[in-house]
C-alpha positions in Angstrom: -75.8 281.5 143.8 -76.3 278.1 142.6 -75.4 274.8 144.8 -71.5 274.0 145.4 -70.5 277.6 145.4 -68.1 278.4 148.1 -67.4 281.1 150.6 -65.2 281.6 153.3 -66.5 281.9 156.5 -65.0 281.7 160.4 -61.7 280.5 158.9 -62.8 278.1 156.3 -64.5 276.5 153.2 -68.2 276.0 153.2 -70.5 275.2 150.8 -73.8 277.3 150.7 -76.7 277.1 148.4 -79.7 279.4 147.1 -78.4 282.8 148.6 -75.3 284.7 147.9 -72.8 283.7 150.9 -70.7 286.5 150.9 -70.3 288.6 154.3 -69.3 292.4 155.0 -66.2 293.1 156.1 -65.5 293.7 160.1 -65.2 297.3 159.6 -67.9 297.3 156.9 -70.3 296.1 159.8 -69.2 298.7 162.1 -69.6 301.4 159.4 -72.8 300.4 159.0 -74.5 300.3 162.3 -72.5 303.4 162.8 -74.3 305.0 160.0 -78.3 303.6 161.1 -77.8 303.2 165.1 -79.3 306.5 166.4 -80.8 307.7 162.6 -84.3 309.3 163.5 -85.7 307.7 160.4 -84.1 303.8 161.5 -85.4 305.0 165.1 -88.8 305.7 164.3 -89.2 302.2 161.8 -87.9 300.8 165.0 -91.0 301.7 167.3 -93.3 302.4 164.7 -93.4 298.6 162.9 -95.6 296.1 164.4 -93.7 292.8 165.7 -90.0 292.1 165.8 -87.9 294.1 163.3 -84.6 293.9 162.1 -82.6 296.4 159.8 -80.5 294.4 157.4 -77.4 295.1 155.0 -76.3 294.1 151.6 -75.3 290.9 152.8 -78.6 289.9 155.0 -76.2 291.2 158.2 -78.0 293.1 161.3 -77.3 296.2 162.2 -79.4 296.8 164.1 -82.8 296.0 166.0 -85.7 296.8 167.3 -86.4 296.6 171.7 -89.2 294.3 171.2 -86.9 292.0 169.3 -84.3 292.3 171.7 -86.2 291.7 174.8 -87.7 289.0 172.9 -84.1 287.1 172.5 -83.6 288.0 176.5 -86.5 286.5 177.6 -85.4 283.1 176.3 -81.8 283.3 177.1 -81.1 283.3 173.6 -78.2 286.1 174.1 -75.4 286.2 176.4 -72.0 287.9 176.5 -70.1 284.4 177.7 -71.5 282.4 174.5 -73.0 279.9 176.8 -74.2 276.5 175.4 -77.3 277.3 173.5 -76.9 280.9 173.2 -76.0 283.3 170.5 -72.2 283.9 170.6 -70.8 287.1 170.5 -69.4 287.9 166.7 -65.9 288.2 166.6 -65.9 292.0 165.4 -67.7 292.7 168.4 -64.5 294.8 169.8 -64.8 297.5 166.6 -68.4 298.1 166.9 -69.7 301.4 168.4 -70.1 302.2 171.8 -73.2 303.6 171.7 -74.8 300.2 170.1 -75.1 298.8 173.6 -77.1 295.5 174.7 -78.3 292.5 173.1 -78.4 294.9 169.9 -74.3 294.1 170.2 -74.6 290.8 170.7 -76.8 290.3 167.7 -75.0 292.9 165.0 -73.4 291.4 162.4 -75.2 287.5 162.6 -77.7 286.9 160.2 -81.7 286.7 161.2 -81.8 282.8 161.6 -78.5 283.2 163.2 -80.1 285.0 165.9 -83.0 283.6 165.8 -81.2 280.5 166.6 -82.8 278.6 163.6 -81.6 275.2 163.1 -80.9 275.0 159.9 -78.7 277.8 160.4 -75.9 275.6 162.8 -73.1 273.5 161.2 -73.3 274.9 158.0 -75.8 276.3 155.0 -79.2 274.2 154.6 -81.2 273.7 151.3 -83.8 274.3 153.2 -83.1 278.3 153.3 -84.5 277.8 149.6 -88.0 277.4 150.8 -87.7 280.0 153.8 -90.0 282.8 153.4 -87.9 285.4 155.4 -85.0 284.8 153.0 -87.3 285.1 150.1 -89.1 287.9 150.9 -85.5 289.2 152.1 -83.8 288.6 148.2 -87.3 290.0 146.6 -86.9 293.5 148.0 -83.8 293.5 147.4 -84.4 292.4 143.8 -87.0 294.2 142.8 -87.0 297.3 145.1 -90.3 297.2 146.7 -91.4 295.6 149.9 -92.2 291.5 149.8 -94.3 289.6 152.4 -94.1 285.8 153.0 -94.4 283.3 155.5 -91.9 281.5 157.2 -91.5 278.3 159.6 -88.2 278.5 162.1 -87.5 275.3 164.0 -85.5 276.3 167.5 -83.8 274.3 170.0 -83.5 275.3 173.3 -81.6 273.0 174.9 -82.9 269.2 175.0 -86.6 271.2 173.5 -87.2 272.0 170.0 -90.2 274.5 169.1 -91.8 275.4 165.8 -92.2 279.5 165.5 -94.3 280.9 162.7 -93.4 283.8 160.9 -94.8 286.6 158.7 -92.2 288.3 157.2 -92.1 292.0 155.5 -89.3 293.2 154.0 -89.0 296.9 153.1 -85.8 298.3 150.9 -84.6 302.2 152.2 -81.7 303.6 150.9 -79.9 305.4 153.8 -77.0 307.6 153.8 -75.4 305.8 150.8 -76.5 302.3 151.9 -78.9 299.8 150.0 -80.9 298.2 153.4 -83.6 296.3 154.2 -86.2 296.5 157.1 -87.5 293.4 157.9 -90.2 292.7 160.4 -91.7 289.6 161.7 -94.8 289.1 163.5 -94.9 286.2 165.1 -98.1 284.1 164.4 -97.5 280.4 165.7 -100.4 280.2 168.2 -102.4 280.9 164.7 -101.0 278.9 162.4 -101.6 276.2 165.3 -104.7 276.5 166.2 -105.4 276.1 162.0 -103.2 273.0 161.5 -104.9 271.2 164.5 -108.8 272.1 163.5 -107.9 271.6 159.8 -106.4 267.9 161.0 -109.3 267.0 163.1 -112.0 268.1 161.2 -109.8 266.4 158.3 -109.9 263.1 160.2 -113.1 263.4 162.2 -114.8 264.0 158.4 -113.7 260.9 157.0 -114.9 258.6 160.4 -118.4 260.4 160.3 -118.7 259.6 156.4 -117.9 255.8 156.9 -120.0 255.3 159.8 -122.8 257.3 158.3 -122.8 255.1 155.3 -122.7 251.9 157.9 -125.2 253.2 159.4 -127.5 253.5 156.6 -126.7 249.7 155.1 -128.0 248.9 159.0 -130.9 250.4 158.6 -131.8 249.4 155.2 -131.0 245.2 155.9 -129.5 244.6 159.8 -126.1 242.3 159.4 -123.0 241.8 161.6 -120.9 243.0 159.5 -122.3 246.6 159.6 -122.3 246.5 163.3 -118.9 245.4 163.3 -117.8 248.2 161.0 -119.4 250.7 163.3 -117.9 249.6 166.1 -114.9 249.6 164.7 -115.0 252.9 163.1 -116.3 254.5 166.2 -113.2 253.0 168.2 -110.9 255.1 165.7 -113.3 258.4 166.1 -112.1 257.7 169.6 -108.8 257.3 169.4 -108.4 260.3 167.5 -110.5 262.2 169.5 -107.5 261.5 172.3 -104.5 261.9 169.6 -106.0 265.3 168.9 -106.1 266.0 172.5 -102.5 264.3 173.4 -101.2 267.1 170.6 -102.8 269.8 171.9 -101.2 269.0 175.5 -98.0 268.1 173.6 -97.6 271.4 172.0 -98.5 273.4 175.3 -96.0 270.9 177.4 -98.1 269.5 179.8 -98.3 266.3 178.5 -97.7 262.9 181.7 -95.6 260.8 180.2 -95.5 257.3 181.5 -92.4 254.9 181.7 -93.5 251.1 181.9 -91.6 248.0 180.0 -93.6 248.3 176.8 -95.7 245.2 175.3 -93.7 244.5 172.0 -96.2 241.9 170.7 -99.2 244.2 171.6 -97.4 247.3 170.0 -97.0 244.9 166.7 -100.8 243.6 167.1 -101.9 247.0 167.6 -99.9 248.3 164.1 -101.8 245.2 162.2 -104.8 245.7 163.4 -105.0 249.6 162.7 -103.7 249.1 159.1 -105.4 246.0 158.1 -108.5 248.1 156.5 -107.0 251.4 156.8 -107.2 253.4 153.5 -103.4 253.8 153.2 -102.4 250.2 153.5 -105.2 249.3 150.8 -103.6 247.1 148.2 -100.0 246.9 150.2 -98.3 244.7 152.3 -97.3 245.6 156.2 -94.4 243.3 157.9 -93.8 243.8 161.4 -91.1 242.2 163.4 -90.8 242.7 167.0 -89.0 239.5 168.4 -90.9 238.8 171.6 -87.6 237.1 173.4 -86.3 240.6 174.3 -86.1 242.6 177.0 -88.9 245.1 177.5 -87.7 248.6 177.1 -89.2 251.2 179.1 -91.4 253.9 177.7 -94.4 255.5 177.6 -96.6 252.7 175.1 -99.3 255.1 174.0 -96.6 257.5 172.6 -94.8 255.1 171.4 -97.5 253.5 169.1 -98.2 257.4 168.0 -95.2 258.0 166.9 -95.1 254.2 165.3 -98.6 254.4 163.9 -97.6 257.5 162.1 -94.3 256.3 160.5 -96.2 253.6 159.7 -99.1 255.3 158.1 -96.6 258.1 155.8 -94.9 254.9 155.1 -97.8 253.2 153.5 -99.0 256.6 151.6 -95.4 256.9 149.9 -95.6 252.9 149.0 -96.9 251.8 145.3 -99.7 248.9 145.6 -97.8 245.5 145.9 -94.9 246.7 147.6 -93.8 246.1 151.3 -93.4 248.3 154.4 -91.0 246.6 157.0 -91.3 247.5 160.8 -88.7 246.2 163.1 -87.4 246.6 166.3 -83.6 245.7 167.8 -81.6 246.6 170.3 -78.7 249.2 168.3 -75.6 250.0 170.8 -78.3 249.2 173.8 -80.5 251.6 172.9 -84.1 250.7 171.8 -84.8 251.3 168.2 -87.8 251.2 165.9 -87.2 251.3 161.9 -90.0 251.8 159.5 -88.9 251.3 155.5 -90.4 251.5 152.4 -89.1 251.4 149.4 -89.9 254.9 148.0 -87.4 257.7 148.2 -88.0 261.7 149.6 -86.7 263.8 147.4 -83.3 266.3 148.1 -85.8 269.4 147.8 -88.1 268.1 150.8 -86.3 266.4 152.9 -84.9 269.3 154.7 -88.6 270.3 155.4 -90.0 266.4 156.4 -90.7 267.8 160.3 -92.0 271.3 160.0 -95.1 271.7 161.2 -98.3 272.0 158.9 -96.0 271.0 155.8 -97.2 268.4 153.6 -96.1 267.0 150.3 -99.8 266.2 149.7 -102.0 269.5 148.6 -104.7 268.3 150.6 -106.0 270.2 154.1 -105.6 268.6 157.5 -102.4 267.4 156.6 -98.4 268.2 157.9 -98.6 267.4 161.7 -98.0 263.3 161.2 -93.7 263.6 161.1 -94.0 266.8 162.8 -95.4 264.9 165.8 -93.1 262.0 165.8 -90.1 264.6 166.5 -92.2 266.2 169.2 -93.2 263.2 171.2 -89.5 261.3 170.6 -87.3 264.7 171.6 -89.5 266.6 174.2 -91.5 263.6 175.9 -89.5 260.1 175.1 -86.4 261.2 175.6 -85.3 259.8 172.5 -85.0 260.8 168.8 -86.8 260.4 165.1 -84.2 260.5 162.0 -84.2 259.2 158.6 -82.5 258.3 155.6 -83.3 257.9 152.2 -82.1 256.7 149.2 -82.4 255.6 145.3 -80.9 252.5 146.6 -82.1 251.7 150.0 -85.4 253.3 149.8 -86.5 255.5 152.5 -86.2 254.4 156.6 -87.5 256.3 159.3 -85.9 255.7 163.0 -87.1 255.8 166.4 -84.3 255.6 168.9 -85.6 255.6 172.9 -82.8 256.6 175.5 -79.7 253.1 176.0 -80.0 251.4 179.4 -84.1 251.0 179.4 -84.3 247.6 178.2 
């Protein structure tokens, strides 16, 4: 279904895009999960698949699913009969479904997998970035072509004020089952190895590069001793360092163990530090850097060593998207009380990726060790600064990315 098509869903208009929109019927739905709910064959897929799995309709609907994905949606509260905040609400059919489809099977019949899932993308309306899911795709190829389809897929979920990236690998199997075309789809969670690969791939990425440069120092010391080589060593070694620690801030970031401080932060050192780390860094090579943190404001309180993370790498994807010649702008101000950063440049993200800028281990650069700089601004600004990361981006206005800390800190 192409872009601007229109459905009718929960009482009104919406706009959806890449997938057909259309739902089943109330009593469709209960037809269905009549006809699979208690079915040998759906029962033994159920236990005999490896992972969470889900048996899908026409329309991408549940009907049903198996224990380990419903204990899975217990054990993070993600189901509740009350449609508590932050829980999957009850569909409104729910009355003409069977009796014997008992549980958080119930609750979950009829929604959609992201829906379930509690996907973000999949609140306040369609996303273009279903286009790039891999569930959805694997989904639509089975259906399509009539044999089973595996891809990858990336969910972001919020659980109250906490947002966590879950990895996907996604089979989809057609069956054709007493009349109906369906789908069996079953996901095996692999995060923690998806991970453990964006991490090592990063640091060994980074840690590369520093050795090289201060390997080649190294020999123009030895062949002719000068204080500029030292210098460059030094310096070089200083960054192995520091990303020695970002690697392991990340790591304790992701696992949520990270201390967070809260002291007024050093707005001139914050704008020395950015200056000094991009004044012979590769990305800022040929470009101009402007930063403008008025020193005659209150201090806002924060933890300073996150905050220059999440600066240096706005910063730093700011420079990378910037032609030679042209300007990125830092600024601070004080917007409704609340402490903001905004980084601009004047390039623009296009439509297709901008729904995917914060997803871990995605990159618009084919290049490995790359995807975890945006995805770690979000991480440290939600889960550990109290605050948030957004952008905008334009033809017009070029692109700005925002750092807002928590109001009544400065």
């Amino acid at each position: 279904m192409a872009q601007g098509d229109m459905h009718i869903a929960d009482g009104q208009a919406r706009e959806t895009y890449f997938t057909p929109a259309r739902r089943s019927s109330a009593e469709l739905i209960a037809e269905q999960v009549g006809a699979v709910v208690g079915n040998p064959v759906v029962e033994a897929v159920l236990d005999s698949f490896s992972g969470q799995v889900l048996v899908l309709n026409h329309d991408r609907q549940i009907l049903a699913a198996s224990p380990e994905f419903r204990e899975s949606l217990a054990a993070c509260g993600m189901v509740d009969r009350d449609g508590n905040p932050g829980r999957v609400p009850i569909p409104s059919h729910d009355a003409s479904l069977p009796a014997k489809l008992a549980g958080s099977a119930r609750d979950v019949a009829g929604q959609r997998p992201g829906e379930a899932l509690r996907c973000e993308r999949s609140s306040g309306g369609p996303s273009l970035a279903c286009a790039h899911c891999g569930a959805v795709m694997a989904i639509l190829a089975a259906q399509c072509c009539g044999s089973p389809d595996n891809e990858e897929c990336w969910i972001g979920v919020r659980r109250g004020q906490h947002r966590y990236s879950v990895e996907f690998r996604a089979k989809a199997t057609p069956i054709s089952l007493a009349g109906y075309e369906i789908v069996v789809l079953a996901l095996q969670d692999i995060s923690e190895q998806k991970r453990r690969v964006v991490l090592e791939q990063t640091f060994l990425h980074d840690a590369r590069n520093l050795l090289g440069s201060i390997l080649m120092w190294s020999e123009v010391l030895a062949y002719e001793p000068s204080e500029e080589a030292v210098a460059a060593i030094r310096k070089l070694a200083l960054q192995l360092r520091d990303q020695l620690n970002g690697h392991r801030v990340l790591v304790h970031a992701e696992k949520g163990d990270l201390v967070v401080a809260s002291v007024p932060l050093d707005l001139p050192g914050l704008a020395r530090a950015l200056r000094d780390t991009f004044s012979s860094h590769a990305s800022g090579e040929g470009k101009n850097i402007l930063v403008q943190f008025p020193i005659d404001m209150p201090s806002p309180l924060s933890d300073p060593n996150l905050v220059l993370r999440v600066l240096t790498n706005m910063v730093n994807n700011a420079l990378e998207a910037t032609d030679p010649g042209a300007t990125v702008t830092a600024r601070f101000e004080l917007r409704g009380g609340a402490p903001t950063f905004k980084v601009h440049n004047p390039g623009v993200i296009p439509p297709e990726i901008a729904p995917r800028i914060f997803q871990r281990s995605f990159s618009t650069k084919n290049a490995p060790g790359r995807g975890l700089g945006t995805y770690s601004m979000r991480l440290f600004a939600e889960q550990y600064l109290g605050g948030q990361v957004t952008f905008t981006s334009s033809v017009d206005e070029g692109t700005t990315f925002v750092l807002t800390l928590p109001a009544g800190h400065g």
